[in-house]
N, C-alpha and C positions, 0 to 999 in steps of 0.2 A: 507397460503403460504407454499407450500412445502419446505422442507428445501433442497434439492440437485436441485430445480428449482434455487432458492433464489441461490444457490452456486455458481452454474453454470453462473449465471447473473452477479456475481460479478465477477466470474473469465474471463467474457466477457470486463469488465470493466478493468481489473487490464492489461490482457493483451496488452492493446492501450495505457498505460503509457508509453511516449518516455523515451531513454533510458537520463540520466541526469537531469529526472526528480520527482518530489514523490508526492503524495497526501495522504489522509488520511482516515481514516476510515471513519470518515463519510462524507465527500467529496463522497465517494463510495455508501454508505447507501443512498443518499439522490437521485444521478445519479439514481440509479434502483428502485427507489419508495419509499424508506423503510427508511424516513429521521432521524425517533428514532433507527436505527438499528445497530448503529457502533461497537456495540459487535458482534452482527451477522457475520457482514465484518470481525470483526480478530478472528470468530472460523470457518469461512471460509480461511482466510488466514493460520490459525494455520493446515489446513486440507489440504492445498495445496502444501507442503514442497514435497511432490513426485510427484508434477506437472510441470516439468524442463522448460514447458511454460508458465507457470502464475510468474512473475517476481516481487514475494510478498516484496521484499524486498527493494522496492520502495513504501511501502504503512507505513506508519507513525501514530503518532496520531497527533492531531487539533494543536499540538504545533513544532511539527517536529521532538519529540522525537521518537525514536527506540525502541517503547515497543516491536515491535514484534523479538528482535533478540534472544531472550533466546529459539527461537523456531525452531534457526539453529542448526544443531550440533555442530560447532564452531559459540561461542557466539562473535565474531568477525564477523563474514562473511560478516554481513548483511551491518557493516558499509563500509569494505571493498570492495564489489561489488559497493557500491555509488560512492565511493570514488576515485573507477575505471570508472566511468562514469561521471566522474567531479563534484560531489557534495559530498562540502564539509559539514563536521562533524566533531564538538566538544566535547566533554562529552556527546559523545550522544545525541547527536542532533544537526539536519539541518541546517547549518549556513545561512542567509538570506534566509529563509525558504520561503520566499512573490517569493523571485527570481525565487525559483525552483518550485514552487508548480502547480501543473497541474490539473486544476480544472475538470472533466466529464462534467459538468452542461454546460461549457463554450468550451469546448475544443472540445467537442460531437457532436456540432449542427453539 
C-alpha cells in the first residue's frame, strides 16, 4: 500500500466527519481497509496539520481521548474547536463519547 494513497484515503474519510462529531483512529483504519492500521491514521493525521480541510481534530483514540492535540501548535486548540462545535471534553477526553462518535463503517453506506 502506498503510503500518500493510504493518506489520501484517510483524509477522504476524516473530511465527512460532521461537525460535533469525532471518531477514531481506528474507526478510520478499519473504514479504508487497513483494520490493524490506527497508527497509520494518526501519522496521517499528524501529516495533515497544513491541510485547513481535513478536520483532524475530530479524530480521537478508541477511548475519546485527545492524543492527537500535542500536534496543534496550541496544545489547547484541538479541545477548543470541539468544544466550539458542541462536544464536550473533560481532562481530555470526549464526554459521552458513544453520543458523539461517528462511525465510517456505519455512517458511509
Amino acid at each position: 500500500m502506498e503510503e500518500k494513497n493510504f493518506f489520501e484515503r484517510v483524509y477522504e474519510v476524516v473530511r465527512q466527519i460532521p461537525k460535533g462529531k469525532v471518531t477514531s483512529y481506528g474507526a478510520i483504519a478499519k473504514s479504508v481497509g487497513a483494520s490493524k492500521s490506527a497508527r497509520m491514521v494518526g501519522y496521517a493525521m499528524n501529516s495533515a496539520k497544513d491541510l485547513e480541510d481535513v478536520p483532524a481534530h475530530r479524530v480521537v483514540n478508541r477511548n475519546g481521548l485527545l492524543t492527537g492535540k500535542s500536534h496543534f501548535e496550541d496544545h489547547n486548540a484541538m479541545q477548543e474547536m470541539l468544544e466550539e462545535e458542541g462536544v464536550p471534553v473533560k481532562d481530555l477526553k470526549v464526554q459521552n463519547f458513544e453520543k458523539y462518535f461517528w462511525d465510517p463503517m456505519r455512517d458511509l453506506k
